[in-house]
N, C-alpha and C positions, 0 to 999 in steps of 0.2 A: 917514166917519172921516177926519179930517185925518192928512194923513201924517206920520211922523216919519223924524228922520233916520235913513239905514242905520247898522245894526251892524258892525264892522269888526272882521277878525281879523287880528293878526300873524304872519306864515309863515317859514319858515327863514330866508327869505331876507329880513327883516325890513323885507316889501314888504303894505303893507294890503291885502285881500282882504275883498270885501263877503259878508254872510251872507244868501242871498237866499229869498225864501218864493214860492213855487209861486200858481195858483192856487185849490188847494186847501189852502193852507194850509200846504204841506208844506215845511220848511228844509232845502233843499240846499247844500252847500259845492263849490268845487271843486277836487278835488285835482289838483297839478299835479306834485308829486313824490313820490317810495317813497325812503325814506333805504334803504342796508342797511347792515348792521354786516359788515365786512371783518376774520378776526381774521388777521395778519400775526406769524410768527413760525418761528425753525428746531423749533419743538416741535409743526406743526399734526397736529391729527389728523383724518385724514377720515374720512367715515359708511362705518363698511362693513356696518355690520349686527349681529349674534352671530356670533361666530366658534366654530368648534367646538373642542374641548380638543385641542391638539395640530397645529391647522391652522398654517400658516404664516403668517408676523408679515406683513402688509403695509401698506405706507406707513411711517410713524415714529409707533408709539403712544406711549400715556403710558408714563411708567415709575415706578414703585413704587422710593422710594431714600431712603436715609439720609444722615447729616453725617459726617463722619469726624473725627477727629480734628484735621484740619488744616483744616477746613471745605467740606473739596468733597464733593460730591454725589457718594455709591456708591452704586450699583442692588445692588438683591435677585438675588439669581442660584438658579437650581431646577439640577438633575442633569437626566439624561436622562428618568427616570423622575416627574419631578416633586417630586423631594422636595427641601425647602428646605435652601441649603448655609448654616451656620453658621458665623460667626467672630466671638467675643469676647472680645474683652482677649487676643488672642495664641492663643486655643483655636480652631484650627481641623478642620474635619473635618467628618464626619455624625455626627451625633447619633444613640447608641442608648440606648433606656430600655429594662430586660429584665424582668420579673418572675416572683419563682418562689415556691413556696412549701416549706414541709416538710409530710409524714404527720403524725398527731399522734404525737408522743413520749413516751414514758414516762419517770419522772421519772428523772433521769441520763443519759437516752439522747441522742446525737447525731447527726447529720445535714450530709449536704452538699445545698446548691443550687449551681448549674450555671447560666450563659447558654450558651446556643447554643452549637455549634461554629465558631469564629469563623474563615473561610475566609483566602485568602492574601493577609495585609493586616495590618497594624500597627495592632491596638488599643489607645489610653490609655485605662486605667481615670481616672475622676474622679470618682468617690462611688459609696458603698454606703449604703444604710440599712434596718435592720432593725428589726423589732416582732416581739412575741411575748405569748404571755396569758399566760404565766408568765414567772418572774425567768431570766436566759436570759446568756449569756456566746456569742461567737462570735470567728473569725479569718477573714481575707480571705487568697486564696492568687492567685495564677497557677499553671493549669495547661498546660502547652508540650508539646507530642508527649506527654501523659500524664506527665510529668513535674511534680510538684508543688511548688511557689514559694512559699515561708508570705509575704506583703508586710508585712503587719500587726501590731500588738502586739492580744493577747486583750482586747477589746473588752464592758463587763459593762450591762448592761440589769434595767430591774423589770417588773414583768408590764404588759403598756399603756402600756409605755413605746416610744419612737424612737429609736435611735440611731444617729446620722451617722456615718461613719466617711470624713472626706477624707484626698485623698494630699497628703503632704508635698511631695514630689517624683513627677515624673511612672513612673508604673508601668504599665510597657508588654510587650506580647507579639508576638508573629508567628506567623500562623492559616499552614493549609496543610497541617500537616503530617500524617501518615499516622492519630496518635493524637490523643488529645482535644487539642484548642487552646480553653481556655474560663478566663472569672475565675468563683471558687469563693467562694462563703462557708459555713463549718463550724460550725454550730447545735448548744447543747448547754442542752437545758433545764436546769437550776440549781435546779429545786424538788424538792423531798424527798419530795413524796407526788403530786402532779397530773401527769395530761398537760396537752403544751401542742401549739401552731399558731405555725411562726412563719412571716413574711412577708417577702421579703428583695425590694429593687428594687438594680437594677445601672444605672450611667449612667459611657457611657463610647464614647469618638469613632472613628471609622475614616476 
């Protein structure tokens, strides 16, 4: 078999390199370089493995962050406990969401729910809402060392229905104290003949 000319390949270093056959047949190349990819930066992170929940940060990892308003970059910040601190539009704090329910009531009858006793710390209430299977009217309070705070005007709902109740202005308490520190809402089913069930969620910052 007459020969033909060799095969040539172009290398990095865009220096011709022949492709050469064995004799058996077999095309070998010869490698003369390994490129590697070097990433350069004040952000690098190195391999450490899994780290375990609560292990210490080492080296400079990524970080999880948002734009602000003026365009820089602010990280996400957790408590000690892990739990995400919030701040939007000016609303700062932890985030509490509380849920309570009522007994069923009889038609006239009313009821209080109750969040937590809320310990020595300055809670903003920031919404209430409430549902009920019957037609239902309710008031939001503050209550302080058991002292009772009406905040709200009488609030009227249909059966299956939601109703939001925000604050105007910020409506605030101070936990701690010997008697109940808790936001209340006062349920009064509104039907003439059924019981009802109502369900109240409380959302309000510490």
């Amino acid at each position: 078999m007459a020969s033909k000319p060799p095969v040539k390949i172009v290398d990095a270093t865009v220096d011709a390199n022949e492709l050469s056959i064995d004799a058996s047949g077999n095309a070998s190349i010869a490698i003369n370089q390994v490129d590697t990819a070097v990433v350069i930066g004040t952000n690098s992170v190195p391999v450490q493995g899994a780290g375990a929940d609560g292990a210490a940060v080492v080296g400079n990892p990524n970080l999880v962050a948002g734009i602000d308003g003026g365009g820089l970059a602010q990280t996400l910040s957790v408590d000690a406990t892990g739990a995400l601190n919030v701040n939007t539009g000016g609303v700062s704090g932890t985030a509490n969401v509380e849920f309570g329910a009522t007994a069923s009531l009889a038609a006239g009858a009313s009821a209080d729910v109750d969040t937590a006793d809320i310990a020595a710390t300055t809670s903003t209430l920031r919404q209430v809402s409430v549902a009920s299977e019957q037609p239902f009217f309710f008031t939001v309070s503050r209550v302080e060392n058991a002292v009772v705070t009406q905040v709200s005007g009488e609030m009227h709902g249909q059966g299956g229905e939601t109703v939001f109740w925000r604050t105007a202005v910020d409506a605030q308490l101070t936990g701690g104290a010997a008697g109940l520190d808790a936001w209340r809402v006062s349920v009064t089913n509104n039907d003439n003949n059924k019981v009802s069930v109502s369900n109240v969620t409380f959302e309000h910052t510490t």
